[in-house]
C-alpha positions as CSV (number, residue, x, y, z in Angstrom):
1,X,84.9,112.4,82.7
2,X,85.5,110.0,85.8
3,X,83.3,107.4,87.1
4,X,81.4,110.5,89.5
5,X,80.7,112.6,86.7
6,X,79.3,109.8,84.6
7,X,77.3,108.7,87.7
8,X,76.2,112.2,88.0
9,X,74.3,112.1,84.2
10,X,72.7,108.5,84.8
11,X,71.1,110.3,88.0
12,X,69.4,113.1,86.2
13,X,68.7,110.2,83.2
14,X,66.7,107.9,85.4
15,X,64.8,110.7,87.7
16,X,63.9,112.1,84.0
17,X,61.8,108.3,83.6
18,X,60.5,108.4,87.1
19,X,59.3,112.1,87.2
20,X,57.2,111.8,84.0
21,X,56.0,108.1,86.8
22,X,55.6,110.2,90.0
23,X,53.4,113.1,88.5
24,X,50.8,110.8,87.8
25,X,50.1,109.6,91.2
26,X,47.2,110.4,93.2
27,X,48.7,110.5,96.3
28,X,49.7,113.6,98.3
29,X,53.4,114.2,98.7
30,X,54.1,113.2,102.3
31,X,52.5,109.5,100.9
32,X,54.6,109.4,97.7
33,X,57.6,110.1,99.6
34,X,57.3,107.5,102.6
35,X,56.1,104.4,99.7
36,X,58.8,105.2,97.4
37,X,61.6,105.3,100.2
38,X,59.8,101.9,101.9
39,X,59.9,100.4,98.6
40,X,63.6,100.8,97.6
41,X,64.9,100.6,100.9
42,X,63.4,96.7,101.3
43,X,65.4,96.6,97.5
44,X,68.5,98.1,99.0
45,X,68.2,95.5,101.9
46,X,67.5,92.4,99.6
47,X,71.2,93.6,97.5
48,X,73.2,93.8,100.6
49,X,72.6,91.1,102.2
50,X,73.1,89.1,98.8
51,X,76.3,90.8,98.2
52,X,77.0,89.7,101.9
53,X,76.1,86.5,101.8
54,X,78.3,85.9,98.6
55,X,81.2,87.7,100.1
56,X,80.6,86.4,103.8
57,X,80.5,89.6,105.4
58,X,76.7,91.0,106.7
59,X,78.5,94.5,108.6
60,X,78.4,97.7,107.1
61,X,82.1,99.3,106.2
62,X,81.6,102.5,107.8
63,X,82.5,103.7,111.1
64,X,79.2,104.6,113.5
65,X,80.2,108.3,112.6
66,X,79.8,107.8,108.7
67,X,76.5,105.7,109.8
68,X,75.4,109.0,111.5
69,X,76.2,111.2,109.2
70,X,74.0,109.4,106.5
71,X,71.3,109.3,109.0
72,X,71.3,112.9,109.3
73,X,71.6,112.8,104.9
74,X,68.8,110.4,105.2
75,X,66.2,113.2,107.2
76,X,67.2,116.2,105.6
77,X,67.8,115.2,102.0
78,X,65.0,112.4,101.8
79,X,62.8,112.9,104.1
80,X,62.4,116.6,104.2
81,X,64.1,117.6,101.0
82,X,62.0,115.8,99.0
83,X,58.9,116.1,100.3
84,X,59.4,119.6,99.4
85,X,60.1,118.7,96.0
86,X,57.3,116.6,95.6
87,X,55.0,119.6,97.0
88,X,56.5,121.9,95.1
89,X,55.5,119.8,92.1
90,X,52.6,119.3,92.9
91,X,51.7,123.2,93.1
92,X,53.7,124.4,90.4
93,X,54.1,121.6,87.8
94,X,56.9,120.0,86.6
95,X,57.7,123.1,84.7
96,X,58.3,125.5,87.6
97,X,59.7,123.0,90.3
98,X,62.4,122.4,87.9
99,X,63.6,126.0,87.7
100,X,63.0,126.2,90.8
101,X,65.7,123.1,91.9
102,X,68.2,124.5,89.4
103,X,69.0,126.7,92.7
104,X,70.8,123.3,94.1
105,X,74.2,123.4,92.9
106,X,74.9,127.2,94.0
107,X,74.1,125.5,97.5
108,X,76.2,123.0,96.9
109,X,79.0,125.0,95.7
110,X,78.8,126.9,98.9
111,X,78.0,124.5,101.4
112,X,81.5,122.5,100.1
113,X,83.1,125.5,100.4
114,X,81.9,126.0,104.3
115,X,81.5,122.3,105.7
116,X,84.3,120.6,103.4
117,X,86.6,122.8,102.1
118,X,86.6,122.2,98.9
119,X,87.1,125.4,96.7
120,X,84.6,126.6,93.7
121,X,86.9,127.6,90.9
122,X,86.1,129.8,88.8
123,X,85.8,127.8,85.9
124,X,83.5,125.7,87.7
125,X,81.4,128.5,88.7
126,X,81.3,129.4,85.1
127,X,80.4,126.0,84.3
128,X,77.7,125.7,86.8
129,X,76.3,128.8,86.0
130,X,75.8,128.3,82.2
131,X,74.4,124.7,82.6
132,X,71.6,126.0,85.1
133,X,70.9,128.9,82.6
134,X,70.6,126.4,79.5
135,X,68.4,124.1,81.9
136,X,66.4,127.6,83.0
137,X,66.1,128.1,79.5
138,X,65.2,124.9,78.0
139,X,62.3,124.8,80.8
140,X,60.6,128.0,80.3
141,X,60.5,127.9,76.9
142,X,59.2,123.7,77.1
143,X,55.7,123.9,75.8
144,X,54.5,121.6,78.9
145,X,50.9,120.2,78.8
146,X,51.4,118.1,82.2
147,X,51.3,120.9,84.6
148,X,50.4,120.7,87.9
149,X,46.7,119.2,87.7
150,X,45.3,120.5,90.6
151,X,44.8,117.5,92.7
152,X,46.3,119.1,96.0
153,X,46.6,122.9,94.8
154,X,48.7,125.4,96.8
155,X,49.7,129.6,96.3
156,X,52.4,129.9,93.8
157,X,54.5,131.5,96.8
158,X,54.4,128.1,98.7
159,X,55.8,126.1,95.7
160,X,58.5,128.6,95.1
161,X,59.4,128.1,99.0
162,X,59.2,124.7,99.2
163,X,61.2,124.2,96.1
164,X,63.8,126.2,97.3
165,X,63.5,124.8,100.6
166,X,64.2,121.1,98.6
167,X,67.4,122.5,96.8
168,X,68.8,123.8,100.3
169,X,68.1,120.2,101.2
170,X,69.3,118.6,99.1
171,X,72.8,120.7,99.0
172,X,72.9,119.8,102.9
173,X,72.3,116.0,102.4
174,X,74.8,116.0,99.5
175,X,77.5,117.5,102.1
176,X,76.3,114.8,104.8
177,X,76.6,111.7,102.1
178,X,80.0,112.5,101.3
179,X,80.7,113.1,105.4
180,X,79.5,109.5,106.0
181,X,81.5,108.0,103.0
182,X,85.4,107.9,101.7
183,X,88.2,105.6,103.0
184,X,87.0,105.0,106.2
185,X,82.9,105.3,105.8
186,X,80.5,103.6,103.8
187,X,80.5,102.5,100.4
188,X,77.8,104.0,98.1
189,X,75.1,101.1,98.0
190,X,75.3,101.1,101.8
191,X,75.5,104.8,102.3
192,X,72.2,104.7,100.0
193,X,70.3,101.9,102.0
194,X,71.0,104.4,105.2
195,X,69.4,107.0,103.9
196,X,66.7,105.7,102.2
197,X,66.3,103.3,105.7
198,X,66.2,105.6,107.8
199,X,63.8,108.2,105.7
200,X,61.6,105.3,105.6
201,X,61.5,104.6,109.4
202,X,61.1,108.6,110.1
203,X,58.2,108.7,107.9
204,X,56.1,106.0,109.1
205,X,57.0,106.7,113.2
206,X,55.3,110.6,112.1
207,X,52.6,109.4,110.7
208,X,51.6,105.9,112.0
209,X,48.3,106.4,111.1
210,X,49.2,107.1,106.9
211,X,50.8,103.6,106.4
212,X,48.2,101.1,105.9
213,X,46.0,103.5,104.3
214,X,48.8,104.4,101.9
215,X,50.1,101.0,101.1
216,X,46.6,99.8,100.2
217,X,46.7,102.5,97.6
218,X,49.8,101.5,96.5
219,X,49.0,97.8,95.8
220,X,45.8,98.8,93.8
221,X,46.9,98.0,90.5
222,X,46.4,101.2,88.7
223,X,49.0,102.9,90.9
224,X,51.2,99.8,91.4
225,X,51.9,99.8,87.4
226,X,53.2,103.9,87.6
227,X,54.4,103.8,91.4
228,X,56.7,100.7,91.3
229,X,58.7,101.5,88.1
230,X,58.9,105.5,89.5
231,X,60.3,103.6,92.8
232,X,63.0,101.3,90.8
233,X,64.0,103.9,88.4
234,X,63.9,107.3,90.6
235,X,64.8,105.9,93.8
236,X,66.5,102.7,93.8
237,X,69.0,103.2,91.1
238,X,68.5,107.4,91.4
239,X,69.9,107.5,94.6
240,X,72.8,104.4,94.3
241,X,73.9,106.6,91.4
242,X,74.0,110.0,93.4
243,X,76.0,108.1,96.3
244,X,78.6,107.4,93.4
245,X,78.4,111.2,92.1
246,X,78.9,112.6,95.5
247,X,81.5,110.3,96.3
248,X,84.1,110.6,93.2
249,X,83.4,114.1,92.4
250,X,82.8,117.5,93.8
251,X,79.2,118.1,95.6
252,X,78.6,121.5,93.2
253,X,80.0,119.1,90.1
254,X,77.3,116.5,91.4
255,X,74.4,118.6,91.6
256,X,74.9,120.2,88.7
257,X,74.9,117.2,86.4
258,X,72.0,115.9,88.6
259,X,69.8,119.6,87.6
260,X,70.0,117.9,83.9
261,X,67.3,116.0,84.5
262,X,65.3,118.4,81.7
263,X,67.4,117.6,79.5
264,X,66.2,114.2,79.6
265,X,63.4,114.4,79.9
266,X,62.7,116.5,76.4
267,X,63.2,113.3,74.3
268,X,60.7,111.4,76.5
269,X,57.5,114.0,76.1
270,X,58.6,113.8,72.5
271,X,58.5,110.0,72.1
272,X,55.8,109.3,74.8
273,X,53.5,112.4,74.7
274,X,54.2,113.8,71.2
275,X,54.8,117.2,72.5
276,X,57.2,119.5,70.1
277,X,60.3,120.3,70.6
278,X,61.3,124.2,69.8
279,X,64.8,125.3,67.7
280,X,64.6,127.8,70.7
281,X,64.6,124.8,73.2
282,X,66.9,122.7,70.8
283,X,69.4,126.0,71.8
284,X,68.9,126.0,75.4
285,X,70.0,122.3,75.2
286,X,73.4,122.8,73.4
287,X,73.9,125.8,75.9
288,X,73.4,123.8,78.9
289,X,75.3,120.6,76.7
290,X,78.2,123.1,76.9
291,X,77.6,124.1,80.6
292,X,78.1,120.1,81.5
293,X,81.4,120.0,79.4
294,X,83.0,122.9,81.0
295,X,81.7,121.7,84.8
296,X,83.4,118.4,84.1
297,X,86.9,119.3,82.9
298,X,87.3,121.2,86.1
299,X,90.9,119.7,87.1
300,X,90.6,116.7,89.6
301,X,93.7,118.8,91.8
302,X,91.3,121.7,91.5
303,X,88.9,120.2,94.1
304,X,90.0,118.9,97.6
305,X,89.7,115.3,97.2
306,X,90.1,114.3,100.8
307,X,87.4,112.3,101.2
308,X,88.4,109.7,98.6
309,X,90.8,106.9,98.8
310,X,94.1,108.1,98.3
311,X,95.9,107.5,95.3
312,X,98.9,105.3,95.0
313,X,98.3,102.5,97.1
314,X,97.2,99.2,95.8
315,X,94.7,98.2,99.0
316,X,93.1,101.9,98.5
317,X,93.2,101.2,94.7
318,X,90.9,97.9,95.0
319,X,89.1,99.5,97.7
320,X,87.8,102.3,95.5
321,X,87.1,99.6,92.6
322,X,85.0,97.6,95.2
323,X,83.2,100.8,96.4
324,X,82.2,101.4,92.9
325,X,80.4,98.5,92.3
326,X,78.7,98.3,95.4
């Protein structure tokens, strides 16, 4: 399991903690969206330009084509994609929207196909398949008291359609990210200050009139104490980590460890809320457990890895380590 796999499962790990955050606040979903990516993209800003200063070098790595491409990554996977999400939660419950996103790393899978070339073997297929069935499983047959609680309801058609409307999203600003990053574009912190930047900005220059309002919401403490760890957890370190995932491995291999989120999110209801956890769910788990395995011994030559530093040259070599860490 390489560094893009492992960054893959601490994605779906720390969304886990800020979904059980974001459910609890009453704002509307447009609102959630535009404080969270505000938020982390002023923390994104603060960690550049430290990491600049220290290395004496403010500019961004990438060409003004990888900057463009995570623009374009930053509206349709942030700004768009989950807003739908965050709908579609709110309508259906955590429950549902979840099943509903498992649909994420079949567009993945073809989308890397189409855009990048990068071939779906079949044991990657086979792979992805089973972990979204175990993750299907384990969230149908959750016993999950935190459903949707009816603070901005919707028809259960609209939730389906927005979910899947997120999952197309965020398959298409997947493909983007990795367009806008590799040897030549940005590294992964900067690729995820872009996004998250220029979400932010879209946000607020739609809906001028939602910002104050919101923000003086947000610095009420009651929703400062569940909004500000959900924003740390889910968006700063969420979406650093799924730069990393869709940079060192295959955008089907990313999305598909990022869909494990239930699986994480099991133990927390347990701990936090008490709820039980089933032998039947307990199954569903090893199932998609074994799903993750098979997606992640998929052979490195299997996938096209052109949009990684080539191997065998030292400068590439430290260039990668350095992109890592950044």
């Amino acid at each position: 399991m390489g560094i893009g796999e492992v960054a893959g499962l601490a994605t779906a790990a720390v969304w886990a903690a800020a979904s059980l955050l974001y459910g609890r606040s009453r704002l509307n979903a447009w609102q959630i969206n535009m404080a969270k990516n505000v938020i982390a993209g002023s923390i994104f800003f603060l960690q550049i330009l430290t990491l600049g200063l220290l290395r004496g070098d403010l500019g961004l790595q990438g060409t003004w084509t990888s900057v463009g491409w995570l623009l374009v990554s930053g509206v349709i996977g942030v700004t768009v994609g989950d807003t739908f999400y965050l709908r579609s939660l709110q309508i259906l419950g955590p429950r549902l929207a979840l099943i509903v996103s498992t649909a994420a790393p079949a567009f993945g899978g073809i989308l890397g196909w189409l855009v990048l070339g990068r071939p779906v073997t079949a044991l990657l297929w086979v792979g992805m398949m089973t972990t979204v069935t175990g993750v299907i499983w384990v969230v149908s047959k959750s016993k999950d008291h935190s459903e949707s609680p009816g603070l901005y309801p919707g028809r259960l058609a609209t939730g389906v359609a927005m979910g899947l409307l997120s999952a197309l999203c965020q398959a298409l600003g997947g493909v983007a990210s990795i367009l806008g990053m590799g040897p030549d574009g940005c590294t992964p912190l900067e690729a995820s200050f872009v996004r998250i930047s220029m979400a932010a900005l879209v946000m607020m220059l739609l809906t001028p009139q939602l910002v104050v309002p919101t923000f003086r919401r947000v610095i009420s403490a009651d929703l400062r104490l569940k909004l500000i760890p959900a924003v740390v957890l889910g968006t700063w370190l969420g979406i650093w980590f799924s730069q990393i995932a869709f940079n060192y491995s295959h955008v089907a291999i990313a999305l598909t460890l990022q869909s494990t989120t239930p699986l994480f999110v099991l133990p927390m209801v347990w701990y936090f809320d008490s709820q039980r956890i089933t032998y039947t769910v307990i199954a569903g788990t090893c199932m998609a457990v074994l799903g993750v395995a098979l997606t992640v011994s998929v052979p490195v030559e299997a996938v096209d890895d052109s949009a990684k530093p080539k191997a065998g040259s030292e400068s590439h070599m430290r260039s990668e380590s350095h992109s890592i860490l950044e």
